[in-house]
Backbone bond lengths (Angstrom), bond angles and torsions (degrees), N, CA, C in turn:
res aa  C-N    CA-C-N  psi(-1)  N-CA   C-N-CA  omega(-1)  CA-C   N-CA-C  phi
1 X - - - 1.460 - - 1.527 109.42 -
2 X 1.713 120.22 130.64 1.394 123.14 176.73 1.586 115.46 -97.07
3 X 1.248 99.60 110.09 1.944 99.73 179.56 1.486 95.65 -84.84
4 X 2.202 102.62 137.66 1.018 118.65 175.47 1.108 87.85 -80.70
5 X 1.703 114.24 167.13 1.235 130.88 179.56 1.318 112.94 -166.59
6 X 2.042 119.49 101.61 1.374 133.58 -176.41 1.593 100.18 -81.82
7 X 1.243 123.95 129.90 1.474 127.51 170.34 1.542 110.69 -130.72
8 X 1.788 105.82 99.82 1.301 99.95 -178.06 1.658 103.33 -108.96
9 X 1.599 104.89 153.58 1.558 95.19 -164.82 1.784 97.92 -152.45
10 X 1.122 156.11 -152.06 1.640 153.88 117.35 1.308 113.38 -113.70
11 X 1.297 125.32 18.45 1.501 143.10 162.59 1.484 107.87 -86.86
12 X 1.144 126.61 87.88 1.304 105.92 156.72 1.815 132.07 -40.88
13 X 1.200 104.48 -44.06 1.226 112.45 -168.47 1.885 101.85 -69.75
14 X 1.143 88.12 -41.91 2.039 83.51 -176.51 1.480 95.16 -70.54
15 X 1.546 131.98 -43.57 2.270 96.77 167.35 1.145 123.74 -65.22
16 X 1.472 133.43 -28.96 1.267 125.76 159.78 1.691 127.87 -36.20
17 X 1.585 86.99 -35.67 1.512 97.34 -170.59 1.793 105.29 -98.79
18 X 1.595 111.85 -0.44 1.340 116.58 165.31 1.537 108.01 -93.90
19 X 0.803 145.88 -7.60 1.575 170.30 -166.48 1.435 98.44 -89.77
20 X 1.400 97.73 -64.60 1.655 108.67 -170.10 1.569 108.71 -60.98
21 X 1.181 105.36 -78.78 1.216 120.01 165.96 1.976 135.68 -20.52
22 X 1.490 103.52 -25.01 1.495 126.20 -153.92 1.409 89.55 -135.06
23 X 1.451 150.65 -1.87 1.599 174.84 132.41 1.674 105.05 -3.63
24 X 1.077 128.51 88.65 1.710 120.91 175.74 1.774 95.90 148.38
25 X 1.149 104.19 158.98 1.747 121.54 173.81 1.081 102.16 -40.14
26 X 1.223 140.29 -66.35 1.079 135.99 175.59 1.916 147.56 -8.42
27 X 1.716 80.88 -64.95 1.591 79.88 168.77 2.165 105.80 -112.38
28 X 1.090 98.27 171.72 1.428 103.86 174.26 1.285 104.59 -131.25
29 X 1.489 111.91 105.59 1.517 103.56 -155.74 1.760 92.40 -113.30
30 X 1.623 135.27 142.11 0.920 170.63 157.36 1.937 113.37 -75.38
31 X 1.330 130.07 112.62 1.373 114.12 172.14 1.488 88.42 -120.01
32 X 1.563 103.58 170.93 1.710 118.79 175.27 1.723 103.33 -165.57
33 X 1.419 113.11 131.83 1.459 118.02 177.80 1.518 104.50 -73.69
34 X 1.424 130.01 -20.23 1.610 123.02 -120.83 1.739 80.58 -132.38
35 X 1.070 126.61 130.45 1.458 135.13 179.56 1.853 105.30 -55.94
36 X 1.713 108.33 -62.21 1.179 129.71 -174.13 2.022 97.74 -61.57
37 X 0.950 109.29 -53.19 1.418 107.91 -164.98 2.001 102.63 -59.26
38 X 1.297 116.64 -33.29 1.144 122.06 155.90 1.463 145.89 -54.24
39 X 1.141 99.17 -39.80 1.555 125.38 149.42 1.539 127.54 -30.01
40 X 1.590 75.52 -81.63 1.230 111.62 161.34 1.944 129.24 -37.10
41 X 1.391 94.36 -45.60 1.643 106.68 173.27 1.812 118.54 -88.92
42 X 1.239 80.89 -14.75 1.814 101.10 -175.95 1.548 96.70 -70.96
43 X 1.216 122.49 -76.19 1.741 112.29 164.34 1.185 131.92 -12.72
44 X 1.314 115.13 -50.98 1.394 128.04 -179.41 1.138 122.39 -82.11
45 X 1.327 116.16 -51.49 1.791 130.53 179.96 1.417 115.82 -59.46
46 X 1.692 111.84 -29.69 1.636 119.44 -157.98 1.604 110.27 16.72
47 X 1.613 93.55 104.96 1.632 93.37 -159.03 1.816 89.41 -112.93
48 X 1.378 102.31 161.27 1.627 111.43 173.78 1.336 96.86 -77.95
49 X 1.087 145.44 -29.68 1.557 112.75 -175.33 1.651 93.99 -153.75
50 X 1.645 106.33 157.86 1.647 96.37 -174.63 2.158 83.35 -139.19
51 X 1.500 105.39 144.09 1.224 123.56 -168.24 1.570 80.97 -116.38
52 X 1.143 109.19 141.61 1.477 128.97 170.11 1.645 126.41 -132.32
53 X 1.121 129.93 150.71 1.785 120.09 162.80 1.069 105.28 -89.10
54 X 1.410 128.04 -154.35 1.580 139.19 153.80 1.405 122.44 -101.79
55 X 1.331 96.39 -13.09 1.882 79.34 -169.41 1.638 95.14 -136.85
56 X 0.767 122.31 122.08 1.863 118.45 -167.03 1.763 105.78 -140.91
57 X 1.245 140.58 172.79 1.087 130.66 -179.99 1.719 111.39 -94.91
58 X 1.572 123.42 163.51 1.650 121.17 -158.48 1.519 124.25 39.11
59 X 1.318 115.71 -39.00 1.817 103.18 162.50 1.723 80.97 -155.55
60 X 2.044 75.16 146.26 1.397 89.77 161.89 1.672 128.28 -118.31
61 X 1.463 124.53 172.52 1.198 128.62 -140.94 2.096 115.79 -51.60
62 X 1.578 100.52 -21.71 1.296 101.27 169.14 1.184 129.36 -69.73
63 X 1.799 107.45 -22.81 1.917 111.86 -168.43 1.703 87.72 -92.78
64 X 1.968 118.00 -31.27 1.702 92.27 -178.72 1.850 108.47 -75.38
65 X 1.202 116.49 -20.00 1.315 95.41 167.46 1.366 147.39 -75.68
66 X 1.652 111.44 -32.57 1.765 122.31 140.21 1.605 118.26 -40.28
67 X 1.321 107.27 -29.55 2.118 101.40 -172.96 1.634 81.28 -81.38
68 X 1.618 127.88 -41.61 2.027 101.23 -155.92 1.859 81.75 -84.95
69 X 0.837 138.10 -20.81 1.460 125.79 172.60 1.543 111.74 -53.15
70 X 1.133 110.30 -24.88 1.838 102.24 -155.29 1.672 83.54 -119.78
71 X 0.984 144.31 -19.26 1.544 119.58 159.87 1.040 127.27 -60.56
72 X 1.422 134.63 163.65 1.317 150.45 -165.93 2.051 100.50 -66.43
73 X 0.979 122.73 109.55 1.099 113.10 160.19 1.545 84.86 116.76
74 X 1.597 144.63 -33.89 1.434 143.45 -141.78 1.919 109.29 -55.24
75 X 1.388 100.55 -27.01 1.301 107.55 -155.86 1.998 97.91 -82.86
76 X 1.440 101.93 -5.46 1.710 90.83 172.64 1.383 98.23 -106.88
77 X 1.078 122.24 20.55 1.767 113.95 -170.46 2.028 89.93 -106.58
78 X 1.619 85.02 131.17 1.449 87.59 178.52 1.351 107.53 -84.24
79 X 1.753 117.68 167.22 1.567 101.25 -148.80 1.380 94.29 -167.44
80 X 1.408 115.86 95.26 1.795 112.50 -174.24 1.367 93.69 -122.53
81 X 1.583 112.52 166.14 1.357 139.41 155.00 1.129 124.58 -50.58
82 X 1.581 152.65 149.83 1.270 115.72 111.40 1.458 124.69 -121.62
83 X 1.314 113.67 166.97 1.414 109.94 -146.99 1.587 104.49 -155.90
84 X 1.906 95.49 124.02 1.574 87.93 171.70 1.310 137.84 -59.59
85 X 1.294 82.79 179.04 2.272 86.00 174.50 1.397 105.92 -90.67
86 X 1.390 129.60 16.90 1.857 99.40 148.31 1.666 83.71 -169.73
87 X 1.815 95.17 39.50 1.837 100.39 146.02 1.604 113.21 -88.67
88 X 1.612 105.29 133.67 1.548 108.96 164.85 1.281 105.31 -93.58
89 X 1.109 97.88 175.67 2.249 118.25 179.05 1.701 97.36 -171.09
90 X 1.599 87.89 157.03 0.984 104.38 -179.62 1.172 111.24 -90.12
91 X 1.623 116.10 137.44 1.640 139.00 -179.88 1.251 110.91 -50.58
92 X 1.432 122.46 -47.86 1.620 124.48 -160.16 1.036 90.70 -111.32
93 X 1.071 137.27 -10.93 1.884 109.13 161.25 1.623 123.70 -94.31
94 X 1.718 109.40 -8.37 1.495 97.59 165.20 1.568 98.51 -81.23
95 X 1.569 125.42 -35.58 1.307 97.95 -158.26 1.811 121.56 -80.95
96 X 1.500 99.98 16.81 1.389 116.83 168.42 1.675 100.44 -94.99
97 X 0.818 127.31 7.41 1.227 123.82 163.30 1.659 132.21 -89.65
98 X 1.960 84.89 -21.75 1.634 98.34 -170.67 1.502 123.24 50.25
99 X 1.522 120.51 41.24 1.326 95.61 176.01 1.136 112.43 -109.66
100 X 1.451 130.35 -160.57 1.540 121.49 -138.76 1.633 107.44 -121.60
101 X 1.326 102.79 7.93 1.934 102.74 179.98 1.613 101.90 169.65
102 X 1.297 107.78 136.87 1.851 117.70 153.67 1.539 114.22 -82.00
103 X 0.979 109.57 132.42 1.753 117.32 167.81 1.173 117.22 -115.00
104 X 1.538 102.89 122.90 1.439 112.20 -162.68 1.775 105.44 -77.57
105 X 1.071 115.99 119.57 1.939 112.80 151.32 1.472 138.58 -77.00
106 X 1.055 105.83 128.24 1.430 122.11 25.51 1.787 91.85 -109.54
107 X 1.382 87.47 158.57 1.423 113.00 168.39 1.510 136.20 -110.96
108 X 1.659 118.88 144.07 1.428 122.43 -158.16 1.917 83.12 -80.27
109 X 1.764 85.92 160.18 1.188 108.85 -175.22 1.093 132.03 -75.83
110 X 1.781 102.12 -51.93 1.654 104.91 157.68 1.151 129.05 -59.55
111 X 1.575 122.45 -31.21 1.542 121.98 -171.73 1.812 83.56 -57.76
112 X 1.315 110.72 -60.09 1.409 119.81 -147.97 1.657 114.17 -56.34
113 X 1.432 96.77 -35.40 1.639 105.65 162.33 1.638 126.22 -64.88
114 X 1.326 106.87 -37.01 1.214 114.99 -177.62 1.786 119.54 -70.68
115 X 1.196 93.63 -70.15 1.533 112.28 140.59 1.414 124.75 3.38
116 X 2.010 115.84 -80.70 1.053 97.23 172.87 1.870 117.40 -91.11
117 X 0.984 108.10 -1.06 1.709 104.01 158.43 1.293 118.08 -29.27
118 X 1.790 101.47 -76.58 1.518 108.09 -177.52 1.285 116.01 -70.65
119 X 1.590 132.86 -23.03 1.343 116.70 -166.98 2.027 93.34 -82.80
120 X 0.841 128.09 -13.01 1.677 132.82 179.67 1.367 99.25 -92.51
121 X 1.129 125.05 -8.06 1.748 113.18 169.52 1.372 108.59 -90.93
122 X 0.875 90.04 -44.51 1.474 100.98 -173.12 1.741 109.41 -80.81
123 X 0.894 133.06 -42.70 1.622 121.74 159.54 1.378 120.70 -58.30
124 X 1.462 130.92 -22.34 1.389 147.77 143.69 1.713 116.12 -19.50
125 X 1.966 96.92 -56.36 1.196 103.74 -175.96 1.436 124.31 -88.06
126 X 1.481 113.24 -0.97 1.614 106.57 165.33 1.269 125.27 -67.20
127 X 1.887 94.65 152.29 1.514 90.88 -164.07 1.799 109.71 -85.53
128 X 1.328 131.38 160.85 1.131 97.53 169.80 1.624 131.27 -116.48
129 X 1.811 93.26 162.82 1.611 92.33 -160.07 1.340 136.94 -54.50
130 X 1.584 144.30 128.85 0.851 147.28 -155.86 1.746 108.51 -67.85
131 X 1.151 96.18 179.60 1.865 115.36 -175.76 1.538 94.16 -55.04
132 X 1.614 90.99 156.33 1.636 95.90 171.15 1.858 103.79 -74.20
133 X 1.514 121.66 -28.56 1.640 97.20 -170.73 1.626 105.72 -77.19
134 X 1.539 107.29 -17.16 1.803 98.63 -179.33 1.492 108.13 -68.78
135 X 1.077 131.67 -21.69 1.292 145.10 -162.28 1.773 103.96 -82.59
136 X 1.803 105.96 -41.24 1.635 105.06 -167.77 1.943 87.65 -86.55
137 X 1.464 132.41 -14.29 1.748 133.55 -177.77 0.729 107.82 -87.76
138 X 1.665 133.52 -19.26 1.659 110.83 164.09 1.597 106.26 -118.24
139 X 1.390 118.98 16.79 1.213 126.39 156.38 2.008 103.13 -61.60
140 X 1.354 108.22 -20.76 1.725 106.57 -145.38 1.702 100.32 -68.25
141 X 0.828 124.28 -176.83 1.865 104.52 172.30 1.443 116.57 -97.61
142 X 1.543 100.67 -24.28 1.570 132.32 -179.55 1.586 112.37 -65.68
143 X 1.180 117.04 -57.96 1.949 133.28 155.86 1.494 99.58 -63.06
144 X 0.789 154.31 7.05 1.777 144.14 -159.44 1.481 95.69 -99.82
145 X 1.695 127.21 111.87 1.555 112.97 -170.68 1.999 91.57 -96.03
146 X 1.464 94.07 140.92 1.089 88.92 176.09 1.637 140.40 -82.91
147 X 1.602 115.74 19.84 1.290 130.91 133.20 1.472 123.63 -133.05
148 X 0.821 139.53 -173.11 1.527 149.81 -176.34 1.690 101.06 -90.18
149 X 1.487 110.37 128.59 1.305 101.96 -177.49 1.647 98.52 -79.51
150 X 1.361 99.15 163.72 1.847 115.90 -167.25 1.926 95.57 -58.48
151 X 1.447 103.42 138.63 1.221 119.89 172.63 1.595 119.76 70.81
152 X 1.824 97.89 -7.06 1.908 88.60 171.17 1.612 109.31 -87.14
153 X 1.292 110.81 174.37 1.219 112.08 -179.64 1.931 114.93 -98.78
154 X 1.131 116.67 123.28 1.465 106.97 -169.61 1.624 109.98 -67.53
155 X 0.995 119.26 166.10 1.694 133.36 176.42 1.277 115.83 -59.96
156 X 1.166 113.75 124.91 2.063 97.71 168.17 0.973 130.28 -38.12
157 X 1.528 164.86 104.48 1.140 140.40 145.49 1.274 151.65 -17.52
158 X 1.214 152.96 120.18 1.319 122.29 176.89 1.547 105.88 -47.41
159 X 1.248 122.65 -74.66 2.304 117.30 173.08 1.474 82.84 -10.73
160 X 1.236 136.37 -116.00 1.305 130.57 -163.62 1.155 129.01 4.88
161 X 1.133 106.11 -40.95 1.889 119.96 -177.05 1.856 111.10 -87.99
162 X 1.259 100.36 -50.43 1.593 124.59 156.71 2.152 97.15 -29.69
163 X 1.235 100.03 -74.13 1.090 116.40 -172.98 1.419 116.52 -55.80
164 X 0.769 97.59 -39.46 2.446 102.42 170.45 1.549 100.37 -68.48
165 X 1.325 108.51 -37.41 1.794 96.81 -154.11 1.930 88.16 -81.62
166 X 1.652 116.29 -42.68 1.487 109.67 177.46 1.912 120.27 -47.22
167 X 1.668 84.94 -22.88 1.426 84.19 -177.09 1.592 112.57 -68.72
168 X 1.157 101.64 -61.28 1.554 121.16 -176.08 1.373 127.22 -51.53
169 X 1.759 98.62 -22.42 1.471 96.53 156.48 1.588 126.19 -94.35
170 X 1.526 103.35 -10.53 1.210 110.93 161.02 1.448 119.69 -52.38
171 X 1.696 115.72 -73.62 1.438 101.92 178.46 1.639 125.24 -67.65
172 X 1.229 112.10 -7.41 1.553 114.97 177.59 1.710 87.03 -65.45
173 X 1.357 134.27 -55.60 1.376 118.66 -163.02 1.366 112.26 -56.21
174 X 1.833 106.04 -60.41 1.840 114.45 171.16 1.635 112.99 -32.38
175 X 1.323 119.88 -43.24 0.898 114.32 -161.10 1.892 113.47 -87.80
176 X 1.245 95.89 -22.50 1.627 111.85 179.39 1.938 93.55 -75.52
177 X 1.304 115.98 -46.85 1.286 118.24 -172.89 1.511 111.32 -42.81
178 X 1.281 110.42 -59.73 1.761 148.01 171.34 1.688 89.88 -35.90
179 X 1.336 119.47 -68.37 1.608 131.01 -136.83 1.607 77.37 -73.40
180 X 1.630 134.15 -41.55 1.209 124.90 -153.28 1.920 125.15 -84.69
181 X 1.498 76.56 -33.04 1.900 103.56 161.67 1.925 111.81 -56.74
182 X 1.418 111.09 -58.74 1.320 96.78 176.24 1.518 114.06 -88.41
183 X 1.626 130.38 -3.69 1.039 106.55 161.36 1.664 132.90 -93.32
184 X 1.634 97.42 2.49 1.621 111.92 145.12 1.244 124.19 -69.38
185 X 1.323 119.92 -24.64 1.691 125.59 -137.09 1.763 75.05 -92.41
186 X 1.716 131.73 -46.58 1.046 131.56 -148.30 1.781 111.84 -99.24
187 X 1.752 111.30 -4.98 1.111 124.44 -178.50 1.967 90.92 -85.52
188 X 1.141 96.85 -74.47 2.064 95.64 158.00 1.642 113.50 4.17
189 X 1.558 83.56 -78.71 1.598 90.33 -151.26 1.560 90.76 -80.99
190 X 1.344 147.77 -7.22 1.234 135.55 173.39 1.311 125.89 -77.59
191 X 1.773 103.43 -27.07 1.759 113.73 158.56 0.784 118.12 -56.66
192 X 1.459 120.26 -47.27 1.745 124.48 -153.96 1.535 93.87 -74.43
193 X 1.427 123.87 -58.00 1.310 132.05 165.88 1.556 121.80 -6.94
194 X 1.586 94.28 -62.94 1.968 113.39 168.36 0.917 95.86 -40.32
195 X 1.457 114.65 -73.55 1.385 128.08 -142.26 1.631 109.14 -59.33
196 X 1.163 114.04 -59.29 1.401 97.30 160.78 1.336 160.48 -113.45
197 X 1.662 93.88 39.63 1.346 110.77 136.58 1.610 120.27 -49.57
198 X 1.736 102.41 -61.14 1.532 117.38 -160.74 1.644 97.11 -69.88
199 X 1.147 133.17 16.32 1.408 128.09 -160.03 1.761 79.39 -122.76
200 X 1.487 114.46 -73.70 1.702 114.28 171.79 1.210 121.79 -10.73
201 X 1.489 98.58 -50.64 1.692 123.15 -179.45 1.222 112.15 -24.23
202 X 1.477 99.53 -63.85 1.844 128.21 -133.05 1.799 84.36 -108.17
203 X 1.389 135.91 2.05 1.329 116.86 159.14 0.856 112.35 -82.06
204 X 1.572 119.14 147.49 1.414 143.95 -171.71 1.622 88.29 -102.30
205 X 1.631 106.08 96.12 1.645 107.49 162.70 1.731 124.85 -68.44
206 X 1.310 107.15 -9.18 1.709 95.17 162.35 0.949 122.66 -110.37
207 X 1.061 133.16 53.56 1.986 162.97 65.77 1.483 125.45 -9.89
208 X 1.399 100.98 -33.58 1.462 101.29 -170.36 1.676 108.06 -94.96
């Protein structure tokens, strides 16, 4: 089986390195600089999983992930971020996107291959959601069975939803935590750097 695969980014170098990474029969991987031009190919391609950045030119990575959300089929298409190491984004507009993971850059190849394997198998296997009036008849309290018969799948919850957005601000923090450690770690070593340069300076080499 060949997984499509849309990778929109304004890094050249991170699709090169989705290219690389996604390299064999396996995947059929798609790149695009241009938000709209992605979009645009996303219609056509109906791809198993679409990789996005945040900030891209004509749309960026939150409006292409609401358009594969709101097509026919969007909700089995696996659907991650990716995102630099001391890029911000906004919290409430990925998690209106609902998608299913950030990937940090740069990113290893196998994780990244492996990775979306299972998250596309497994979105494969959802069932899909019923009519809006079946939805308001066992919404009723009266129809409401009080467990799930064996082997169906129960309804989302709103908690459920609660629960994605706690997530997402969860790793937005881990990940802000992370972004702040090495962009201390590199302010550090860029003083010390000065410093002894300006120390080099001040030796008197005919001394040495």
């Amino acid at each position: 089986m060949t997984y499509k695969v849309v990778v929109a980014d304004s890094s050249p170098s991170a699709l090169k390195a989705a290219e690389l990474a996604l390299a064999g029969p396996e995947f059929e991987v798609y790149t695009f600089g241009d938000g709209l031009d992605a979009i645009e190919a996303i219609r056509d391609i109906r791809p198993d999983a679409v990789l996005v950045g945040f900030s891209l030119p004509s749309k960026d990575g939150p409006e292409i992930a609401a358009y594969v959300r709101s097509e026919e089929g969007g909700r089995q298409t696996a659907l991650f971020y990716l995102r630099g190491t001391f890029e911000s984004a906004d919290v409430r507009k990925i998690a209106q996107g609902n998608h299913d993971g950030i990937i940090q850059k740069p990113f290893d190849g196998e994780t990244l291959s492996g990775g979306l394997r299972e998250m596309i198998d497994r979105k494969k296997d959802l069932p899909s959601l019923p009519e809006e009036p079946a939805l308001e008849e066992v919404a009723a309290p009266e129809n409401r069975p009080e467990k799930p018969a064996a082997g169906s799948c129960p309804l989302v919850a709103p908690a459920d939803l609660e629960d994605r957005i706690r997530a997402v601000v969860r790793e937005e923090i881990l990940l802000s935590k992370e972004d702040i450690r090495k962009w201390t770690e590199e302010i550090v070593s860029a003083e010390f750097n000065k410093m002894l340069v300006e120390e080099l300076k001040n030796v008197d080499t005919r001394k040495i």
